[in-house]
N, C-alpha and C positions, 0 to 999 in steps of 0.2 A: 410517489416515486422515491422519497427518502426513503423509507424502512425497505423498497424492493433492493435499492442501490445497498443497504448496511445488509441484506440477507447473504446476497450474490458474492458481496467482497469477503464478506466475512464465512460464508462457506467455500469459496476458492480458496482465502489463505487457509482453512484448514484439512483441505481436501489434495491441497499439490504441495508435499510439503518436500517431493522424495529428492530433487536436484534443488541445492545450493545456487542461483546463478550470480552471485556479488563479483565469483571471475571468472564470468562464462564471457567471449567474446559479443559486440553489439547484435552481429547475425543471431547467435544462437539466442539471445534476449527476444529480440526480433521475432523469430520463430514461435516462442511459446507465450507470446502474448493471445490473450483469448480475447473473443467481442459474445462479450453474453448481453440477451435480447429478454424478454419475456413480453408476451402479448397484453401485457397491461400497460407498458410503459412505449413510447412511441421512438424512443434512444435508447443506442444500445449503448455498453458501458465496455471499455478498452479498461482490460486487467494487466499487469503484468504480471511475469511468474517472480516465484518464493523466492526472497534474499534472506539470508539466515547471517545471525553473526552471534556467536557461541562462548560464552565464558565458562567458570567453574559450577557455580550455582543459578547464571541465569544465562538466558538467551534471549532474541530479539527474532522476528520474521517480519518481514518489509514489503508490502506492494505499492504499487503506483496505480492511480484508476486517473478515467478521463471519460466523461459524457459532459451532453449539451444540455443546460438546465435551461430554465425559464429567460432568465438573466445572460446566457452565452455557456460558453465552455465552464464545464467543473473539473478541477483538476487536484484530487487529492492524495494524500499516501495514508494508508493501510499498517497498522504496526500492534502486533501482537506479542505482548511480553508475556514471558514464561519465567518463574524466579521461584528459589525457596529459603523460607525461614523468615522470620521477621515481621511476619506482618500482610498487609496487603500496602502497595505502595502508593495505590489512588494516584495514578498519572493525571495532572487537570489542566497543563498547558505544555508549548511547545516554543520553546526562540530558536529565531531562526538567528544567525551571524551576522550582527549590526544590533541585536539585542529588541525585533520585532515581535511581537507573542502573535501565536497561533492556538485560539481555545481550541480543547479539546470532546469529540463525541465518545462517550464512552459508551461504545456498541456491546460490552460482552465481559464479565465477569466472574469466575469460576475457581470453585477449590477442586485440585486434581485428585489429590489425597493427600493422606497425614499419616505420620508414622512419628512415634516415641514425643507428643508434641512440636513435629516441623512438617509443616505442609507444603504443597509446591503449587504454585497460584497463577493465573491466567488472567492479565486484562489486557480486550485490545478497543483501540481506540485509531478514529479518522482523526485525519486535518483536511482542512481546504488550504492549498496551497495559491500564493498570491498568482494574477493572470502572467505568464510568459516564464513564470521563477525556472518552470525546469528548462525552459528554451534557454536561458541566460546561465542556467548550470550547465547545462551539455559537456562543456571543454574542462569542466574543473569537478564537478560531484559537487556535492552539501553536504551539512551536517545541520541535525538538529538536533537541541537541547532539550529532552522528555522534560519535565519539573512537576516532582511529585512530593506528597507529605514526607513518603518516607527514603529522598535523596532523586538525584538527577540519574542519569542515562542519555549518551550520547550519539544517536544516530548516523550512520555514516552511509550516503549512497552515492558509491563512484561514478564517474564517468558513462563508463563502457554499458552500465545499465540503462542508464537514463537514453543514451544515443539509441540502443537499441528498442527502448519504447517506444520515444519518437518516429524511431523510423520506422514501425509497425503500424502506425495510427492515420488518419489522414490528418491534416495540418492545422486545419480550419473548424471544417466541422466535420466532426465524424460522422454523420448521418449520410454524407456523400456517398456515391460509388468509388472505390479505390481507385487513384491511379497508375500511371507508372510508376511511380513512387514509393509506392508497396502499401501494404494494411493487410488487415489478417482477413484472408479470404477464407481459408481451407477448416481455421478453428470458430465455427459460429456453435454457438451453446444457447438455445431455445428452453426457456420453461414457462411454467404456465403458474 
């Protein structure tokens, strides 16, 4: 089930990259959450769509995912760094605010290209996020602290996103039928 869940996120974050939502309203988050299934796995996996946050030389792409593992609910974020010059930064943990680490999976590492000796480079990497963390952020957003060989990166996921994931997923378990409450009926993604 692990490498089907690192395929799935990690080709959604590269495949919806086209709408920004870091300040899309919760609804509109809400809406383009996906529930992707595959007939090997018995859960299906709640995506959310693309948060982008853009500097000079590098940029950052954000999701949120959520299935039931063995153990209960898994509930991780998705972060795909794109950078040039310098090096490769080997991201290998994550603090979260109170100075807790979250190791990191590194799903995916790539040189894009290079020109006049500067390349522009590609690693992304999951975390598991502790049980209820994004329930108790909802009102306030988080931030987390990348920590790599070659310097930090600061995470930032607002409010308004995280409320509209929530609200797209069911509560408990997602393996349920949706209820009044919403979850993403209309977007189911099947592969094999």
């Amino acid at each position: 089930m692990r490498n089907t869940l690192l395929a799935i996120i990690t080709a959604s974050t590269l495949t919806a990259c086209a709408t920004n939502f870091a300040d899309k309203d919760p609804a509109s988050v809400a809406a383009a959450v996906v529930k992707q299934q595959t007939k090997f796995d018995p859960n299906p996996v709640y995506i959310s769509p693309n948060m982008e946050e853009s500097g000079l030389l590098s940029s950052h792409h954000v999701r949120l995912f959520r299935t039931e593992g063995s153990n209960g609910l898994v509930t991780g974020i998705s972060v795909m760094f794109i950078y040039t010059g310098g090096g490769w930064a080997f991201y290998e943990t994550a603090s979260m605010e109170g100075g807790r680490t979250l190791e990191l999976e590194n799903v995916d590492r790539q040189v894009f290209a290079c020109s006049s000796g500067t390349c522009t480079y590609k690693e992304t990497t999951h975390a598991r996020l502790p049980v209820g963390y994004l329930e108790s952020a909802a009102e306030s957003g988080f931030q987390l602290r990348y920590n790599a060989k070659r310097g930090n990166t600061v995470v930032t996921v607002p409010p308004n996103f995280i409320k509209g994931f929530l609200a797209a997923i069911p509560a408990e378990n997602p393996n349920r039928p949706s209820d009044s409450a919403g979850g993403p009926t209309s977007k189911v993604s099947t592969s094999n």
